[in-house]
N, C-alpha and C positions, 0 to 999 in steps of 0.2 A: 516314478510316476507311471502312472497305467498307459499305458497308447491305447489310444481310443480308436472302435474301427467303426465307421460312419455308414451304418447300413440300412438301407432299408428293401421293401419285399424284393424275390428277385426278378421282378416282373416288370422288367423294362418294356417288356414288350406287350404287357397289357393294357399299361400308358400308350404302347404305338394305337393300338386299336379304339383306345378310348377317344384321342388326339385325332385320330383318323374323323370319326363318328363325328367331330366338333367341324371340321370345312367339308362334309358330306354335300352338302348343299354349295360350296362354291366350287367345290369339283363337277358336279351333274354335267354341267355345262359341256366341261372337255370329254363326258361319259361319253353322252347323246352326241357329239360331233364324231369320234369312235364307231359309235352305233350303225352313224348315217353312212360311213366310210364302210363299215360291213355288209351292209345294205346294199351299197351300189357295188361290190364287190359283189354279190350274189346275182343282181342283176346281169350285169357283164357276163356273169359267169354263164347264167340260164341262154341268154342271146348267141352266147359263143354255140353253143349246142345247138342251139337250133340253125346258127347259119352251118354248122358242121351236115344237119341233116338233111338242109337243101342242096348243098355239095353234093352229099350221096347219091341225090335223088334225080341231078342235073346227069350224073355220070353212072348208069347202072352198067356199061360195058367196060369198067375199068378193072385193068389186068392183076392192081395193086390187090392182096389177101385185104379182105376184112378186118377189118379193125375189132380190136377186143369192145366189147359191150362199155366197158367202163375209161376207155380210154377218152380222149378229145383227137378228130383228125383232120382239124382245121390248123393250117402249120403257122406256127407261131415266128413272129420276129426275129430274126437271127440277133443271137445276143452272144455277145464275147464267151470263150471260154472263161471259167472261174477266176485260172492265173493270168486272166489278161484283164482283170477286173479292176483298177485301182480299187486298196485299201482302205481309203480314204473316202470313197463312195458307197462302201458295201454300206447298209444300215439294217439292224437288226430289225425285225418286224416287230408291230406296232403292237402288242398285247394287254388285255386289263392288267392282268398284275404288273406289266411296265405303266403302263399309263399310270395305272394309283401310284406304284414307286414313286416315281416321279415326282408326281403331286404332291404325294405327303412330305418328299424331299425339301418342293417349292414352299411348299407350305409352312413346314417345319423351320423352315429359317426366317418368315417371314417374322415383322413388327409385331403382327398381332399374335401369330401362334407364341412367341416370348412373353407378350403381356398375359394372353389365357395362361399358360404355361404359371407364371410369376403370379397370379393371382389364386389361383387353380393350388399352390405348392404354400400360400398363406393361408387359403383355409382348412388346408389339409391340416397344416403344422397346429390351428387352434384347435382343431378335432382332437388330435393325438396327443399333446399336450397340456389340453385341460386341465387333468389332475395336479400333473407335475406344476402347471402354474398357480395351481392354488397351494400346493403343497409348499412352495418359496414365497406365497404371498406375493405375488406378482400385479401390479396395478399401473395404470398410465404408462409413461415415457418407459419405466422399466419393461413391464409386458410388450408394448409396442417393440421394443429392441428385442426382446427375448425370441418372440415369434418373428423377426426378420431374420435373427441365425439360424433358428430351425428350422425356419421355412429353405434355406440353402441348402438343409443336411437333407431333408424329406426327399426333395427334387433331384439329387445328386447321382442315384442307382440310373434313375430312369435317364438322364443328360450322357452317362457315360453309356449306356446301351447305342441311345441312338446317335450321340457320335461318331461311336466305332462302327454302327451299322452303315455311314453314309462315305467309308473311306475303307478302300482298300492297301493303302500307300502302308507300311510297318514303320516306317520313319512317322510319318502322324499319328498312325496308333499310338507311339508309343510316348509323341507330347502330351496325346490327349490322358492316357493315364499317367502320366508326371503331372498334369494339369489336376486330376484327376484326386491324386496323393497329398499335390501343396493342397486345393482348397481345403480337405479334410484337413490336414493337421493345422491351418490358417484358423478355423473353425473349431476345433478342439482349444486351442493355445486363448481365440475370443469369450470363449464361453468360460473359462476357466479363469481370466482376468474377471468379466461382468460377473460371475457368481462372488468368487475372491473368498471362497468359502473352500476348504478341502472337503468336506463332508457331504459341502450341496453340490459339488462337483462329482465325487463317487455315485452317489444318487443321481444324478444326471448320467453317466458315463453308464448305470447299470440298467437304466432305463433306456439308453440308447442303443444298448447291445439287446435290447427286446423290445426296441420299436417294431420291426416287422411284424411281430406278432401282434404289440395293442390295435396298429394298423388293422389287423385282419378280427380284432375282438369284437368293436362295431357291426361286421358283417354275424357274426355268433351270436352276438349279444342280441340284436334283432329276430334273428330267425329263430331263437328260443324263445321272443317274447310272440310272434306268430303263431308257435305251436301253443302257446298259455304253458308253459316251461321255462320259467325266468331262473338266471342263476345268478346264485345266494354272492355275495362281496365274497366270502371264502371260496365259491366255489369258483371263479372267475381268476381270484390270485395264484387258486393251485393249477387253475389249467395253464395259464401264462407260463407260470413256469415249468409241467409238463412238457408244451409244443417247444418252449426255448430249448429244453435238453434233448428233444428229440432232432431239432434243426441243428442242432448242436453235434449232435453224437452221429447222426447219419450223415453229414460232410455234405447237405445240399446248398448249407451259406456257401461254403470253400468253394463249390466247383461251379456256381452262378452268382456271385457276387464280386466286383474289384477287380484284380489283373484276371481273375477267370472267365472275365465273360469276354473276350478274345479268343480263347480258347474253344469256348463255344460257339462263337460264330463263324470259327474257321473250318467247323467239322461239318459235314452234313450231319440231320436228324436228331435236331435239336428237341424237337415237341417229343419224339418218343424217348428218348435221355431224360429228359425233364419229369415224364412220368416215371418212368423205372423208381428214378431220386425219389418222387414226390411220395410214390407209394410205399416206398422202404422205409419214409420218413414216418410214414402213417403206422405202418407195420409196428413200427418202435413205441407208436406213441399210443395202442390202443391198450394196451394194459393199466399204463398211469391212469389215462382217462376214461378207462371203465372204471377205478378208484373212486373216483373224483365224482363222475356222472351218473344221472340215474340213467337206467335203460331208454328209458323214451327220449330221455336230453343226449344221452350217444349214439340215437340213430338221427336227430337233426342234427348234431354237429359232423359225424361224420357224411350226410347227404351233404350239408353246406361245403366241406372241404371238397368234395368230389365237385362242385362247381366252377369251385375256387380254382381248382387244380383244371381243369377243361377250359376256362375262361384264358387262362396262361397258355395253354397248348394251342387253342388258337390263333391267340398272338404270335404266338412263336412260329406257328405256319404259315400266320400274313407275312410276316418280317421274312422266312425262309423264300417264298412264295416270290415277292417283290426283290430278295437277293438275286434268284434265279433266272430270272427275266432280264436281271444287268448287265448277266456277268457276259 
């Protein structure tokens, strides 16, 4: 029996940013309290200076040298040496990329970030699914169950990202990908009872090992139809399976999907790894798809991917960004 591996893009962290964008507005709130905290921070600051330069101005015969231009020489509160500090009290300062960390933390576990999340990962799965539902004839109760399993598998990359993003402990890491393992094969073993078909099960398992890509056909599929460059049913099944052999043979699933993405969070300079992969990927894959495409349909697909690929590197510098701020 095939062991099915349950993948989808490796863009956990575009979900972070997308997720983000969704409590923008019930985060402002702790922005703008931040802001006011900066604010009065500034003010303090300006005041200190000036009572610094009435000091000077009280004492023009003082023996003391000059003060550097950029210093402050209004003497501050005696405060403990460093090792006299309890540990317990030190707190790291207060920064945006903590603040949002934070937030999206608070956020991310909340009631409703689950419910978007769960609702958000059922219409993904009807999206990407479509075909294959009409291709098994799929209708009522059946389809309803269909798109609940898949809706589990779509959402799956992204939950194990920002899991392993919110825990540093290697003991939880390491439930959460055992966690991580059962539900795929939980999910393999269900889908394979509900089809109860070897054939529509291959068909599904071979469709599932090119989801990432249908995922991302949507986004192709459009921006050819923008440019008035629509492509042909042929032309759409040979790219799929182009980018699949190209994801495939350049090892960028292996080293950002599954136990790898540990790996990757543990190293700095994730976003520029990610390009190195992204663009080898690309490298690989522009001969097939200069076969495949006409000229004008290979300079939109390739601008599209160059977005595609930018939109992930960001993410990956939020998530890096808001790590750094933790640690």
């Amino acid at each position: 029996m095939m062991k099915m591996k349950l993948k989808s893009p490796w863009l956990l962290s575009l979900a972070l940013v997308i997720l983000f964008s969704v409590f923008f507005v019930w985060s402002s709130t702790r922005m703008q309290s931040l802001e006011s905290q900066v604010a009065t921070l500034k003010t303090d600051l300006s005041q200190m200076r000036e009572g610094q330069g009435e000091l000077q101005n009280e004492a023009p015969d003082s023996q003391d040298p000059a003060p550097d231009e950029n210093s402050v020489a209004l003497e501050s509160p005696a405060v403990p040496e460093p090792d006299e500090v309890p540990e317990e009290d030190v707190k790291k300062p207060e920064t945006p990329e903590r603040a949002l960390g934070e937030l999206f933390r608070a956020f991310a576990e909340s009631d409703t970030a689950k419910q978007l999340q769960k609702w958000g990962n059922q219409s993904r799965a009807a999206r990407v699914y479509d075909a294959l539902i009409d291709e098994f004839n799929l209708e009522g109760d059946e389809k309803e169950y269909f798109l609940q399993l898949t809706s589990s598998s779509v959402g799956a990359q992204e939950k194990l990202w920002s899991d392993l993003l919110a825990t540093q402990d290697p003991a939880e890491r390491q439930e959460i990908i055992a966690q991580y393992e059962a539900d795929s094969e939980k999910l393999k073993l269900d889908m394979q009872d509900f089809l109860n078909n070897e054939e529509d099960f291959q068909r599904f398992s071979d469709f599932e090992e090119r989801r990432p890509i249908y995922e991302q056909m949507g986004g192709i599929r459009s921006s050819m139809q923008r440019s008035n460059l629509p492509l042909s049913s042929v032309q759409e099944t040979q790219l799929v399976e182009a980018m699949q052999q190209a994801r495939t043979s350049s090892g960028i699933a292996d080293r950002w999907e599954g136990n790898a993405v540990v790996n990757q969070i543990d190293n700095p300079g994730m976003a520029e790894r990610f390009r190195a992969d992204w663009d080898n990927m690309q490298q690989e894959l522009l001969a097939p798809a200069s076969g495949i495409l006409e000229p004008a349909q290979l300079e939109v697909f390739q601008r599209q991917q160059a977005q595609t690929r930018q939109g992930v590197m960001t993410a990956l510098l939020f998530a890096e960004s808001t790590m750094k701020a933790t640690e």
